[in-house]
C-alpha positions in Angstrom: -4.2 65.5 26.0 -7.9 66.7 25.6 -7.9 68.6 29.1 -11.7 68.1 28.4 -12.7 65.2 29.3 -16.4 65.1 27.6 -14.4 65.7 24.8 -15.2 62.1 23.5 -18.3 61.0 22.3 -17.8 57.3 23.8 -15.6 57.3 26.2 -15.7 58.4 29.3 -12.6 59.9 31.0 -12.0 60.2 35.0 -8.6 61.5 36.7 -8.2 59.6 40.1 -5.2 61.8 40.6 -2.2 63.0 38.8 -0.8 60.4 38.2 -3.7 57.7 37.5 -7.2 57.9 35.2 -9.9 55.7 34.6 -10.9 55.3 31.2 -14.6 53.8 30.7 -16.0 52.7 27.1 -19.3 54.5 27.8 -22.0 53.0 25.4 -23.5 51.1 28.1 -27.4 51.1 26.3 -25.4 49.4 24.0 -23.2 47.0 26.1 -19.8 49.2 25.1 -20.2 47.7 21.8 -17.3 48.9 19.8 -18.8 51.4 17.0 -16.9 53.6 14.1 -16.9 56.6 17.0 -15.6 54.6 19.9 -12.4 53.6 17.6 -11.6 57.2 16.4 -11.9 58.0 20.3 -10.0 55.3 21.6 -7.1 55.9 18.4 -7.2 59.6 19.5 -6.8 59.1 23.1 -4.1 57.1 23.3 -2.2 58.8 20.7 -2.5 62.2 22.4 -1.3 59.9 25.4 1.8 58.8 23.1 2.5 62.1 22.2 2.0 64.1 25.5 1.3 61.8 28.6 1.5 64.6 30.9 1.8 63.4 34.5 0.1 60.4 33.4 1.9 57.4 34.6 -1.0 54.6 34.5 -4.6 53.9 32.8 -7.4 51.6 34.6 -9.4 51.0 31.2 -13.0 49.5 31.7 -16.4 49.6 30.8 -19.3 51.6 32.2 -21.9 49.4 33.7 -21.5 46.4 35.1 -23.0 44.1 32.6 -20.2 44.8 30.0 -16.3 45.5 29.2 -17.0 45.6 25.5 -19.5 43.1 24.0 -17.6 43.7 20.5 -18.4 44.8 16.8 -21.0 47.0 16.9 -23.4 44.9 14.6 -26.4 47.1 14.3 -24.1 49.8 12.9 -22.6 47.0 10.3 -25.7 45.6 8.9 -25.8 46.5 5.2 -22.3 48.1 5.2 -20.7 47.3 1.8 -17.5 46.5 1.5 -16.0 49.1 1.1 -17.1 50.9 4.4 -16.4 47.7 6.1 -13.0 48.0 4.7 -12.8 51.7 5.7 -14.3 51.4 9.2 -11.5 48.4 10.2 -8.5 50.7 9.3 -9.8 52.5 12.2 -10.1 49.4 14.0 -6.3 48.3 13.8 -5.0 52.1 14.0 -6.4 51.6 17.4 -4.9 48.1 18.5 -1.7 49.6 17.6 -2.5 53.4 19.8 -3.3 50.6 22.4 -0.5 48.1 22.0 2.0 50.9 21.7 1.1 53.1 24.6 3.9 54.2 26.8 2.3 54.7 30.0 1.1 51.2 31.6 -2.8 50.0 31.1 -4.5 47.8 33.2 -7.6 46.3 32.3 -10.5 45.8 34.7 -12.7 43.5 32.6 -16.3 44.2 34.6 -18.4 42.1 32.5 -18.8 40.5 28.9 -16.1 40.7 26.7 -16.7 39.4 23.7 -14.7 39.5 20.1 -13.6 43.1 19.7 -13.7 43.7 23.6 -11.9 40.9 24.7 -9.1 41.9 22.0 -9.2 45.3 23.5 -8.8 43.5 26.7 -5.9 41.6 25.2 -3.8 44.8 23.6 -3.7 45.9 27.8 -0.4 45.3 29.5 -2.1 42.7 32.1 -6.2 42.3 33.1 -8.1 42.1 36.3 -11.6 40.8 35.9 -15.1 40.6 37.6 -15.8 37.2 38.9 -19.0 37.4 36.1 -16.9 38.6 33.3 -17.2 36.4 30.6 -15.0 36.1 27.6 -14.8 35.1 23.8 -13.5 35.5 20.4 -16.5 34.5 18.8 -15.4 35.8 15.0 -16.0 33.0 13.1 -19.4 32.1 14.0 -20.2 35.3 12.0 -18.0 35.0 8.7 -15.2 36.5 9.6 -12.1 36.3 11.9 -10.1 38.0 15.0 -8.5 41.7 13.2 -7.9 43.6 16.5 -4.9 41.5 17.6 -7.3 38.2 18.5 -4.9 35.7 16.9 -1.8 37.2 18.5 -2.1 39.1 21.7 -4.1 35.8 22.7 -1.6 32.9 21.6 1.3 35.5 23.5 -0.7 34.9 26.6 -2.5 31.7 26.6 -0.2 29.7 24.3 -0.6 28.4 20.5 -2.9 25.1 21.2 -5.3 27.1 23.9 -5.6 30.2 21.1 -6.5 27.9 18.7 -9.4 25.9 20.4 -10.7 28.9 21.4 -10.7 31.2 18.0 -11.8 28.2 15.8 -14.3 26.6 18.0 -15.5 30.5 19.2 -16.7 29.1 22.5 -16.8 31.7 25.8 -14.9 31.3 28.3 -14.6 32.1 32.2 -12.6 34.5 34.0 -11.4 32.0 36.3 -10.7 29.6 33.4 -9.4 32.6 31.6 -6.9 33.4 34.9 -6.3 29.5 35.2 -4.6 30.1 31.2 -2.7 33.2 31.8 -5.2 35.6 30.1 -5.9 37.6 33.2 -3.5 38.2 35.8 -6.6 38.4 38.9 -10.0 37.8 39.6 -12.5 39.7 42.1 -15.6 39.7 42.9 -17.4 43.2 40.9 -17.3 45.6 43.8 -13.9 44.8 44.4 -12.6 44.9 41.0 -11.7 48.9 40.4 -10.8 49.2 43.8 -7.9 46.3 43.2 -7.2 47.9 40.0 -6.9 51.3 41.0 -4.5 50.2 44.1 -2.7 48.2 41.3 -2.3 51.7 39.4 -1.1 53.1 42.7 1.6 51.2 43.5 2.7 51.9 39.5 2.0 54.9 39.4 4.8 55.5 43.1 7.5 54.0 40.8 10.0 55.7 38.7 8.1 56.9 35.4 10.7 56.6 33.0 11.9 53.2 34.7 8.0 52.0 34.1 7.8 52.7 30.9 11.2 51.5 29.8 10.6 48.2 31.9 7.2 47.9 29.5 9.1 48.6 25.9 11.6 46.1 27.2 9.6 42.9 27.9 7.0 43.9 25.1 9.5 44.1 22.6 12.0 42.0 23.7 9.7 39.1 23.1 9.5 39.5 19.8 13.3 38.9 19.9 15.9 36.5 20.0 17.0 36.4 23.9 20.8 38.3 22.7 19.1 40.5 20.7 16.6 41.3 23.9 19.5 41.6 26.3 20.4 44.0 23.8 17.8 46.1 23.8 17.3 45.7 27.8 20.7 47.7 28.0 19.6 50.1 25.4 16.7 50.6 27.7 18.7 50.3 30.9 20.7 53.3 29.9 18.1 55.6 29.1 17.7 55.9 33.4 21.4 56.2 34.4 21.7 60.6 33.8 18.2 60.5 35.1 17.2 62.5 38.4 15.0 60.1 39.4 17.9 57.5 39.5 19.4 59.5 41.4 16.7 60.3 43.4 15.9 56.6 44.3 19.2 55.7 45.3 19.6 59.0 47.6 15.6 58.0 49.1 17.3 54.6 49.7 19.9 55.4 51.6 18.1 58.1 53.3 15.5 55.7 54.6 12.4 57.7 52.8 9.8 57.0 50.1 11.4 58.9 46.6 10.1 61.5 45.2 10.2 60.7 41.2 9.7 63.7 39.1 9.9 62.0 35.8 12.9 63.1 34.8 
């Protein structure tokens, strides 16, 4: 990964530790709106992640500020775009649903604020969310000609259910994050000051577990939903196996029996 972290033009990257970083959309004059730049960062990012993780073994992504998460589209930077760069610009846009969907290493979302069409499908291609008590959600798409094309109309439906997605893509109304907790959109709600402080303990206690067991846990529930339950058990033992020559199997069991906290190296 980029071992500099101004190395992107907007996003801002902090290492807690080893083992954790938080990772802030930083266009706040511009409420994080999601622009041409902030896709190639965020696609870069997480593919370096996917290709190197390091010690990395979890992400707190949020936004900087706290009016905003991501208040979408960039719209100023669209007006006037033909089709064609339209066209051009939303490749970037789903290369980086997929660097987010895909990621190995574990992302929590802290949603501080508005999240509206292209945030709250960023929010949605995290593995769970916590949110401010004043974030404020939407998928308001077709109010403006168009549709949800950064996973809307299927990270949402996966987490809220067919009937709820649908009243809230076609109507594109905002909704709470209580209401959005009360669905099964976000996993937590906090008041602000306590939101990266939950998410960052949540990151913790993630980041203490075995890494190859974490991330093998994630491919396993992700994907095996997309399954039939035999094929899924299938691929839970494909998974399964990958930690059975592992040190850090061994290492757990041994920090069992011992009565101590494990020392997990990874591999």
């Amino acid at each position: 990964m980029s071992s500099n972290p101004s190395a992107f033009e907007t996003l801002s990257i902090e290492p807690v530790d080893e083992y954790v970083a938080i990772i802030r959309l930083n266009r706040p004059h511009a409420s994080n709106a999601l622009n041409t730049q902030m896709g190639r960062d965020l696609v870069r990012y997480f593919e370096e992640v996917a290709l190197d993780s390091r010690s990395l073994r979890c992400i707190v992504l949020t936004g900087a500020g706290d009016k905003a998460f991501c208040a979408g589209g960039d719209l100023k930077e669209r007006r006037g775009m033909t089709d064609e760069a339209w066209t051009r610009q939303h490749v970037i846009f789903e290369r980086m649903v997929r660097a987010l969907i895909d990621c190995p290493v574990p992302i929590i979302g802290a949603v501080n604020g508005a999240a509206y069409g292209g945030g709250c499908e960023i929010a949605g291609c995290c593995d769970f969310l916590y949110a401010a008590e004043s974030a404020r959600f939407a998928l308001t798409e077709v109010t403006l000609g168009i549709m949800p094309g950064g996973g809307g109309t299927q990270t949402l439906p996966r987490a809220v259910g067919e009937r709820r997605a649908k009243e809230l893509i076609l109507t594109g109304k905002p909704f709470t994050s209580a209401e959005a907790r009360d669905w099964g959109f976000v996993n937590e709600v906090f008041p602000l000051s306590e939101l990266l402080p939950a998410a960052l303990a949540t990151a913790s206690k993630i980041a203490r577990n075995a890494p190859i067991s974490v991330r093998q846990a994630k491919l396993s529930i992700h994907r095996g939903l997309q399954l039939s339950l035999r094929d899924g058990l299938a691929l839970e033992i494909e998974a399964y196996s990958r930690m059975v020559p592992t040190e850090d199997r061994r290492e757990g069991v041994l920090a069992f029996n011992e009565k101590r906290t494990p020392n997990f190296k990874g591999r």
